[in-house]
C-alpha positions in Angstrom: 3.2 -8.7 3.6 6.8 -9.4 1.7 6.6 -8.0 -1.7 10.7 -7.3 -3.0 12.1 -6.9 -6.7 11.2 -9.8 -8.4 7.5 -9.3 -7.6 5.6 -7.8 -10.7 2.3 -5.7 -9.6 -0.2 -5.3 -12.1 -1.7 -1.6 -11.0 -5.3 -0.4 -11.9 -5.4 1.3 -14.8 -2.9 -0.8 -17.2 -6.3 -2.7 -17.8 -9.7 -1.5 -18.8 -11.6 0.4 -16.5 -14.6 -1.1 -16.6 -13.4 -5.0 -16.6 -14.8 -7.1 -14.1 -13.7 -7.6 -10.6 -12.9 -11.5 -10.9 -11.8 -11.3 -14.7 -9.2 -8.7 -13.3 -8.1 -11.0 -10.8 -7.6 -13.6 -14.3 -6.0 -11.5 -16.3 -2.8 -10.3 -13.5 -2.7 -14.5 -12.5 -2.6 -15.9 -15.9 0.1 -13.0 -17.0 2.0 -13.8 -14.1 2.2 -11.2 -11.8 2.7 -11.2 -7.5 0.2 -8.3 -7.1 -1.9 -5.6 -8.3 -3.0 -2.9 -7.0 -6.7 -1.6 -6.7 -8.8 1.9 -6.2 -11.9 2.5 -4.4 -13.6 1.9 -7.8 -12.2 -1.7 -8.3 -13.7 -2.7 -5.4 -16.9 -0.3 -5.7 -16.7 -3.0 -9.4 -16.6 -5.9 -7.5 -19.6 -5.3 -4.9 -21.4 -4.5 -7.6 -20.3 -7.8 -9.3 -21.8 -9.7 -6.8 -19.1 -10.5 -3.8 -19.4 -9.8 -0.4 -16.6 -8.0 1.8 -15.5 -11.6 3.3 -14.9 -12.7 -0.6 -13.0 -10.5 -1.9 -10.1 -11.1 -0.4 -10.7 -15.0 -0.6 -11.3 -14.3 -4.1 -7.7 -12.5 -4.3 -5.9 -15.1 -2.4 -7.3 -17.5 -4.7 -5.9 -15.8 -7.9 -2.5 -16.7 -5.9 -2.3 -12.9 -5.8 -1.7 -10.0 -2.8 -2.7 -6.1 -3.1 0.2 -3.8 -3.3 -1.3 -0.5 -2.7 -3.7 0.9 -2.9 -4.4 3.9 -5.0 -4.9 7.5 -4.5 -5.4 9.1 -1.3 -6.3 12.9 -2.0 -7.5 13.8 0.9 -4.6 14.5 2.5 -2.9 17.7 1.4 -3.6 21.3 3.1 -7.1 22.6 3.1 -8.5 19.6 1.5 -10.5 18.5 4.5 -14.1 19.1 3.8 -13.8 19.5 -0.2 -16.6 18.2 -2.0 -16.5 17.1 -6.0 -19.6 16.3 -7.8 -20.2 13.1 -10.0 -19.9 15.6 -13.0 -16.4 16.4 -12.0 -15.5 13.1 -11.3 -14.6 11.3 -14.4 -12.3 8.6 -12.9 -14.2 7.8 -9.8 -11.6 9.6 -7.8 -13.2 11.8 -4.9 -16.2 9.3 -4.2 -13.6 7.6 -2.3 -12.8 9.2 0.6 -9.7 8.5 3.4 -12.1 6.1 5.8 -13.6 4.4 2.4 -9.9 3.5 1.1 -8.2 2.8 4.7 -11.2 0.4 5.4 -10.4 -1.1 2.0 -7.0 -1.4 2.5 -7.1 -3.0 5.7 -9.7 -5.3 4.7 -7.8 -6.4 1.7 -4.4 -7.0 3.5 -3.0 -4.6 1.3 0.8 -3.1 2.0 0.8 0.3 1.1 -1.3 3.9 0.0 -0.4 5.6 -2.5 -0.9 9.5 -1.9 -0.4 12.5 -4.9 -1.6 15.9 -4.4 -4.4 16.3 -6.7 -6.2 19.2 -6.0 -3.3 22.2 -5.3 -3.5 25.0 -3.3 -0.9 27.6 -1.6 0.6 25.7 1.2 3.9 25.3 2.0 6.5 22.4 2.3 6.4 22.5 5.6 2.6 22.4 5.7 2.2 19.7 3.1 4.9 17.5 5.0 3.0 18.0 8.3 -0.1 16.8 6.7 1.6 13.9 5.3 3.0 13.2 8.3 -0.7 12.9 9.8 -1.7 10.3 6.6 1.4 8.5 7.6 0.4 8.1 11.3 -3.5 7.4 10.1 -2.2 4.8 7.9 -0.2 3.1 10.4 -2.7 2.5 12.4 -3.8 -0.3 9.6 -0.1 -1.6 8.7 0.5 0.8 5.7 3.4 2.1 4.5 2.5 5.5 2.4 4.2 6.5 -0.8 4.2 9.9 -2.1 4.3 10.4 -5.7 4.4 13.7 -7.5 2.2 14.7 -10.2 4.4 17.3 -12.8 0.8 19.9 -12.8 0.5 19.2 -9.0 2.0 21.5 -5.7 4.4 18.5 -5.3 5.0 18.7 -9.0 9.5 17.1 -8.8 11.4 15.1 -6.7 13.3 17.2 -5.0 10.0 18.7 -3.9 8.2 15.3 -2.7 11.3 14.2 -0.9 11.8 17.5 1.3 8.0 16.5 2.0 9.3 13.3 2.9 12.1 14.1 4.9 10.5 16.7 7.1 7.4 14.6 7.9 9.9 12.2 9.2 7.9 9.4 9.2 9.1 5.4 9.2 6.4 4.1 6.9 6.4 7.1 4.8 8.6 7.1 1.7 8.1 8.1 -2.5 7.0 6.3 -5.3 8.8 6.7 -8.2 6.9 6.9 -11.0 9.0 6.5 -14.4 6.0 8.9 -16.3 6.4 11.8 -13.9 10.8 10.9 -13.5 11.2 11.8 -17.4 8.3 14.8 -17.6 9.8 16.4 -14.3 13.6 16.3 -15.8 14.6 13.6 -13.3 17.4 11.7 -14.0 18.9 8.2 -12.9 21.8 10.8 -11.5 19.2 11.8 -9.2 17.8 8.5 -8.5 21.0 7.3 -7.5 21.1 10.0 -4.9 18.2 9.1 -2.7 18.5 6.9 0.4 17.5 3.5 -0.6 14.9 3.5 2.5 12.4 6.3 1.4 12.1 4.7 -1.7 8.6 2.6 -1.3 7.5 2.1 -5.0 8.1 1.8 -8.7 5.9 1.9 -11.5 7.1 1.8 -15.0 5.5 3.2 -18.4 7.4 5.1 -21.0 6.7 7.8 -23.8 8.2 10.1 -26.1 11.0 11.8 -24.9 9.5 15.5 -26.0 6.9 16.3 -23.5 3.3 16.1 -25.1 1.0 19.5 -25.5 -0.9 17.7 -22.7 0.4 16.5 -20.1 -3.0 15.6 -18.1 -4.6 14.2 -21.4 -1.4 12.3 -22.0 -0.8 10.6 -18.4 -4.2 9.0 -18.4 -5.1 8.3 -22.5 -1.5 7.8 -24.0 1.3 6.2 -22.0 3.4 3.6 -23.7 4.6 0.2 -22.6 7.8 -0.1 -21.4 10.6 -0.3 -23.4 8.5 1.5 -26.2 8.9 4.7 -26.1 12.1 6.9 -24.4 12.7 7.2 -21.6 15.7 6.0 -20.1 14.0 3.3 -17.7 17.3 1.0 -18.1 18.7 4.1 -16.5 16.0 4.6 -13.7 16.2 1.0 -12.6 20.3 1.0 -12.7 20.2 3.7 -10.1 17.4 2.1 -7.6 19.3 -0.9 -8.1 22.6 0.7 -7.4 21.4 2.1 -4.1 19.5 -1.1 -2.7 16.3 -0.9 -3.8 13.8 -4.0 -3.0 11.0 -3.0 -3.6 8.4 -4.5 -6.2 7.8 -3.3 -9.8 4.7 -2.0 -10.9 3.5 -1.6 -14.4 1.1 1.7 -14.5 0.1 2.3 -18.6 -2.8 4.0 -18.8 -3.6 3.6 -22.7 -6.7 3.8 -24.4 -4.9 1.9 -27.4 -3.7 -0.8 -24.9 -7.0 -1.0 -23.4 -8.7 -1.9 -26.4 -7.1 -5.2 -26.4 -8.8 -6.4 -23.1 -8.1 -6.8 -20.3 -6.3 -10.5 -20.5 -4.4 -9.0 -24.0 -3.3 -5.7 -22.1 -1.9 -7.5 -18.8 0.3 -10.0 -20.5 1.8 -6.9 -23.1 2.4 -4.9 -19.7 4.1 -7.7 -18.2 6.3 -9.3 -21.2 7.4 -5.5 -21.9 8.5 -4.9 -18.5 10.3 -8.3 -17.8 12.0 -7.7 -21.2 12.6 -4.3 -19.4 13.7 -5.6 -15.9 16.3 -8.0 -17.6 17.9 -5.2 -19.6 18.2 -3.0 -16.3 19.3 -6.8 -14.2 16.7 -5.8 -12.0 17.1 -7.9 -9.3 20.3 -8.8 -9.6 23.7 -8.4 -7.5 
């Protein structure tokens, strides 16, 4: 699959959780957008709505849309093999979703890429966290995946500088970061920084925005209380300048998880995303010479 700049990807949780498989796939096609991206919940939603395995990528294609990535893979990090979460400490659907539940998705789906965080900690090293991403990135290969690695500010990989030694070490050709505009501004990254990276390990973008003070919560705040982009402060102008300076082509996506978005629907919440992040994209000439 070709996705480059000027392909908008409408990721999971810019729309409410609980909207319908097919009225997903509605809302990211009338709004306009290349691609979305799905977790082993959206697709848990659209079983239970009804569609078999052989129609839900027909039912994608249809939409005139492709999967991006898919989104997260936990599993990976040191000593996580064998951890179990119950339902009760599973808000979000998260852990229910396992590495051969999510690559079986992913291949089935034609999707182009994983994305992988560390979500559960621990006391590992670099070295041990970049030879277990190494391992996800040879696992992932075997289904056409590229892997992105995006850090979480209350994680183990909690900067940049952090995922990219990960990165770098595990060495791997479809292994690379996503750069996540939420986490860029709460981990003091800047588009100095940005501009520093080799254009090639850079395998994602998602865009939101907030305040430019960090709020009390940062957890709380990442999942109930991003902004659109383009209204709040962070310096995504900035951000994009630098990808674009250094030869970035990959697609956008638009991550705002929002309760206050999500209460205008699904349809409501996917065309805001995407008219704030062209508006966005055209002050940064993303995509542009």
């Amino acid at each position: 699959m070709t996705l480059g700049p000027g392909d908008l990807v409408l990721c999971s949780g810019t729309i409410p959780r609980d909207t319908p498989f097919l009225e997903r796939l509605q809302a990211a096609s009338a709004a306009g957008y290349r691609a979305i991206s799905m977790w082993g919940r959206d697709y848990e939603r659209a079983r239970r709505d009804g569609h078999g395995e052989t129609d839900i990528p027909t039912l994608i294609a249809d939409h005139g849309l492709v999967v991006a990535e898919v989104d997260p893979a936990w599993w990976w990090t040191p000593g996580a093999a064998g951890v179990e979460i119950p339902p009760e400490l599973d808000p979000f659907d998260v852990f229910c979703h396992g590495e051969d539940d999510l690559l079986r998705m992913a291949e089935s789906v034609g999707a182009r890429s994983l994305n992988a965080a560390d979500v559960l900690g621990g006391r590992w090293t670099v070295d041990e966290g970049a030879a277990a991403f190494a391992a996800l990135c040879d696992r992932a290969a075997e289904h056409g995946l590229l892997v992105h690695l995006e850090w979480l500010v209350w994680s183990r990989i909690s900067d940049l500088d952090s995922a990219l030694e990960i990165v770098r070490l595990a060495d791997r050709p479809n292994g690379g970061l996503n750069i996540d505009t939420w986490h860029c501004a709460r981990a003091g990254v800047t588009p100095a920084d940005l501009h520093a990276l080799p254009s090639d390990r850079v395998l994602a973008i998602q865009l939101d925005d907030g305040p430019a003070a960090p709020e009390a919560d940062l957890l709380h705040a990442t999942l109930h209380e991003r902004m659109l982009p383009g209204a709040g402060e962070f310096d995504l102008v900035g951000y994009l300048g630098a990808l674009r300076a250094i030869g970035t082509t990959v697609p956008v996506g638009v991550e705002v998880f929002s309760d206050t978005l999500h209460a205008t629907g699904a349809l409501a919440a996917a065309r805001s995303a995407a008219d704030a992040t062209r508006a966005v994209l055209s002050d940064a000439r993303w995509g542009q010479a």
